[in-house]
C-alpha positions as CSV (number, residue, x, y, z in Angstrom):
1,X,0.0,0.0,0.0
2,X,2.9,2.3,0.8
3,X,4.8,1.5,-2.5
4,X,1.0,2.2,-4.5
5,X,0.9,5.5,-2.4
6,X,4.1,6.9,-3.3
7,X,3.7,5.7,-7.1
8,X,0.3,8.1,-7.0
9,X,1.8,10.7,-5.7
10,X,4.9,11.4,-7.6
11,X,6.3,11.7,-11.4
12,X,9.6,11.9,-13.1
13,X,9.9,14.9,-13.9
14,X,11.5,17.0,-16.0
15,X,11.2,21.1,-16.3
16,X,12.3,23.6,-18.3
17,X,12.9,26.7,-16.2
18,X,12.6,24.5,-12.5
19,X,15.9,24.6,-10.7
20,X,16.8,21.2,-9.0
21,X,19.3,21.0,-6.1
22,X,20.7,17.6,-5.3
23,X,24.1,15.6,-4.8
24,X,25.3,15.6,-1.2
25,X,21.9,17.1,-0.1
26,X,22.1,19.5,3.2
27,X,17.8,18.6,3.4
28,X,18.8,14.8,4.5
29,X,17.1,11.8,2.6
30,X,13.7,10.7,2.3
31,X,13.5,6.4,2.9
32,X,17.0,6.2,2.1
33,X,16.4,8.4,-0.9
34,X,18.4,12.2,-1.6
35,X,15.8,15.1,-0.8
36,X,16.2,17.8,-3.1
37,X,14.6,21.5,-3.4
38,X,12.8,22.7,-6.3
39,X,12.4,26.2,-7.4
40,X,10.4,27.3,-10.4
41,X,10.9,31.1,-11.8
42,X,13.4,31.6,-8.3
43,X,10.2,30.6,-6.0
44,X,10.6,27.4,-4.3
45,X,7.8,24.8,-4.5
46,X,6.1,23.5,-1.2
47,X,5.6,19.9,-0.6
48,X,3.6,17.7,1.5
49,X,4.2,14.4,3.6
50,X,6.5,13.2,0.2
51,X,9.1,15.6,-1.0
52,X,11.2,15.3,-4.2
53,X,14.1,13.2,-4.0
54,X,16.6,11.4,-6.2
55,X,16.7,8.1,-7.8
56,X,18.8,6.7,-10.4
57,X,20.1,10.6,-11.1
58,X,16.6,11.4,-11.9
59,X,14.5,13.9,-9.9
60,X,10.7,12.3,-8.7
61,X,8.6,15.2,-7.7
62,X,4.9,15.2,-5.9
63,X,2.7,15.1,-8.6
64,X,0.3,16.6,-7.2
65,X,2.1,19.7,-5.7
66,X,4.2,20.1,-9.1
67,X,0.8,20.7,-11.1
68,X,0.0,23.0,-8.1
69,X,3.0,25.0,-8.7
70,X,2.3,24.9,-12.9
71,X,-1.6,26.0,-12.3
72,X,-2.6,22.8,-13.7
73,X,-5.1,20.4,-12.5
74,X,-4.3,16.9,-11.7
75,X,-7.3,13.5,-11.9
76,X,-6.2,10.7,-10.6
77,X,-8.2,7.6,-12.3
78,X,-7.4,4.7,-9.6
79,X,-9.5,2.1,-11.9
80,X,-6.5,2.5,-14.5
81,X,-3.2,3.8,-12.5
82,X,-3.9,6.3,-14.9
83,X,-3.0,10.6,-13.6
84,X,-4.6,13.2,-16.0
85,X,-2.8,16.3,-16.0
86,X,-4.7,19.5,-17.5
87,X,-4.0,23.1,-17.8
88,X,-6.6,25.4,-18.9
89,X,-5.7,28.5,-20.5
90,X,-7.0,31.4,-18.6
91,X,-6.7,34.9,-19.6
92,X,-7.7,37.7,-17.2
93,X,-7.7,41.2,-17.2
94,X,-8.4,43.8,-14.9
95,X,-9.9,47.0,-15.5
96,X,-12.2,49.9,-14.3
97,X,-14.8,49.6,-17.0
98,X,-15.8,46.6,-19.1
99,X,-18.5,47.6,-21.6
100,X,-21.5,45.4,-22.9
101,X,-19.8,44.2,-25.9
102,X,-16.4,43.0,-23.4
103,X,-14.7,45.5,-24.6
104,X,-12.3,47.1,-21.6
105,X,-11.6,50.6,-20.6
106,X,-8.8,51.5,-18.0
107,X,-6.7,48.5,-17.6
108,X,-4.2,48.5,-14.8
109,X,-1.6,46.9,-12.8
110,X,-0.5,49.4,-10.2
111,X,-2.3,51.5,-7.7
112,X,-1.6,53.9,-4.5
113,X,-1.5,52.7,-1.0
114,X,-5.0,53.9,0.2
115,X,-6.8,53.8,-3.1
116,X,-10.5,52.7,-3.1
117,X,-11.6,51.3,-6.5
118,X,-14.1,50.2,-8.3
119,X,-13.4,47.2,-10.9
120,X,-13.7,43.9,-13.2
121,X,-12.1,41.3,-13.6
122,X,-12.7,39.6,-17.0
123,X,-11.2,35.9,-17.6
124,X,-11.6,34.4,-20.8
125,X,-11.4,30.4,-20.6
126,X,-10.5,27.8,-23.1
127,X,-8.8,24.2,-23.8
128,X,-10.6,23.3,-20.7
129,X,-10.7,19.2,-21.9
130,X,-12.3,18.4,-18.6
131,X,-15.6,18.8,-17.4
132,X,-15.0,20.9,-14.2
133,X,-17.3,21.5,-11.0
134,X,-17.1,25.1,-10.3
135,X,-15.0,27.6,-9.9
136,X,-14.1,31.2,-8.3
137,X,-12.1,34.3,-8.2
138,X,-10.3,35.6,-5.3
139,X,-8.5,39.1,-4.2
140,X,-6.0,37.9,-1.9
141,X,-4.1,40.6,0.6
142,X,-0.3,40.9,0.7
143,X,-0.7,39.3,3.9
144,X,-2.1,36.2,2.4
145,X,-5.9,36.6,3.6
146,X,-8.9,36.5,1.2
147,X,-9.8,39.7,0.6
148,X,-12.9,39.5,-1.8
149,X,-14.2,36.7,-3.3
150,X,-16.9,36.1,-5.8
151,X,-18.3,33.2,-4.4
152,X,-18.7,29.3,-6.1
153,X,-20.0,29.5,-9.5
154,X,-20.9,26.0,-10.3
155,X,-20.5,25.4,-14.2
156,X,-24.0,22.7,-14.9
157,X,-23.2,22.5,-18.4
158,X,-19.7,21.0,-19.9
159,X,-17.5,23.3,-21.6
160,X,-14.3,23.9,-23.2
161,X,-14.4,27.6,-23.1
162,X,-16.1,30.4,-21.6
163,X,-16.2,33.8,-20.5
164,X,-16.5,35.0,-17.0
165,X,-16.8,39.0,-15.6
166,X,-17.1,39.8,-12.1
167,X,-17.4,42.8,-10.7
168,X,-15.5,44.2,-7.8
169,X,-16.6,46.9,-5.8
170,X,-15.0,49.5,-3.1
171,X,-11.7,47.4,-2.8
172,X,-9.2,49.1,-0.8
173,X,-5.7,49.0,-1.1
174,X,-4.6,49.6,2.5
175,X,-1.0,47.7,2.6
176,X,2.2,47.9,0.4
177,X,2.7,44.9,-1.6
178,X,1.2,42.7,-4.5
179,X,-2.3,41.8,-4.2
180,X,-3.1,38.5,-6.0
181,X,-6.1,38.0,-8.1
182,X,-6.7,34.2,-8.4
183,X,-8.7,32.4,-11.0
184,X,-9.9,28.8,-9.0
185,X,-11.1,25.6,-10.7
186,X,-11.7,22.5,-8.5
187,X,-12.8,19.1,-10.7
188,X,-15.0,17.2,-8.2
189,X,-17.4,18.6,-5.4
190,X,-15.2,16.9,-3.2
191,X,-11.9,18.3,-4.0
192,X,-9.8,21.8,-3.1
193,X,-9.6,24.7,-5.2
194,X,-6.7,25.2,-7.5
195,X,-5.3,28.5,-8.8
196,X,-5.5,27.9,-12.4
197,X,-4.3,31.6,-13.2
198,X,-2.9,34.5,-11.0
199,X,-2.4,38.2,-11.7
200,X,-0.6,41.0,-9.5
201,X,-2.2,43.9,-8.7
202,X,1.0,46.3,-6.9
203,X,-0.1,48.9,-4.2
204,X,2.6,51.4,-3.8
């Protein structure tokens, strides 16, 4: 059972861009195995109970906290030993006005420290090649708190793209920092959210 466990939750892997850190390992060794760190775009990845580790001078990463780290969503069919890996492409865009026709006015990236603002956030949604429960968007502080949210949208009907506006209003910037504005899919009812997409709003 732990030999099954370990085989469902980790991959070789292979990444352009990922740093991997091994030989001679300062992070000690995992059931005899080298741990190693792994840091995609400078950031290092976090890891449950299983972290990556070395075996026959290849690198085996959590699967599931790898497509975590690429925004991808991971089904695990236990009938067939069989891990699905998607990633949806999601577009968003953040503005002050978005008209009728989705056209937007007054993009933007950067705000003041103290500013109060009205906006949309606008994702456009395709290659989704699995039918999804619901999903969400989220403002997230600099601290790391949910700051707005606009709630579970359930999607009834199975698609492979979409488009999704939601409104935002009186949001205050009160902190320094990079606000986060998540785009959330989960597959099951049963299952966490994953970020699918992420853009920075900076308060300065």
């Amino acid at each position: 059972m732990k030999g099954k466990r370990l085989v469902v939750l980790t991959l070789l892997f292979t990444l352009l861009g990922a740093g991997i850190a091994y030989a001679s390992s300062p992070w000690g060794d995992f059931q005899g195995f080298t741990k190693v760190k792994v840091a995609i775009n400078n950031i290092e990845t976090e890891t449950g109970d299983v972290p990556p580790f070395v075996i026959s001078g290849r690198a085996v990463l959590p699967m599931r906290d790898m497509t975590d780290s690429l925004q991808g969503l991971l089904r695990w069919d236990e009938y067939t030993n069989t891990a699905h890996i998607y990633k949806p492409n999601v577009h968003m865009f953040i503005a002050r006005v978005l008209n009728k026709d989705y056209s937007i006015k007054e993009p933007f990236g950067i705000v003041k420290r103290g500013d109060k603002i009205d906006f949309v956030v606008f994702a456009q949604i395709d290659s989704l090649k699995t039918p999804i429960h619901s999903f969400k968007i989220e403002v997230i502080h600099p601290d790391g708190s949910v700051l707005r949210s606009s709630g579970t949208e359930i999607l009834v009907e199975e698609k492979d793209s979409f488009w999704y506006p939601w409104p935002f209003s009186g949001v205050t910037f009160d902190a320094y920092g990079e606000y986060k504005v998540n785009f959330l899919m989960k597959l099951e009812e049963k299952d966490s959210y994953t970020i699918v997409s992420s853009k920075v709003i900076k308060s300065e």
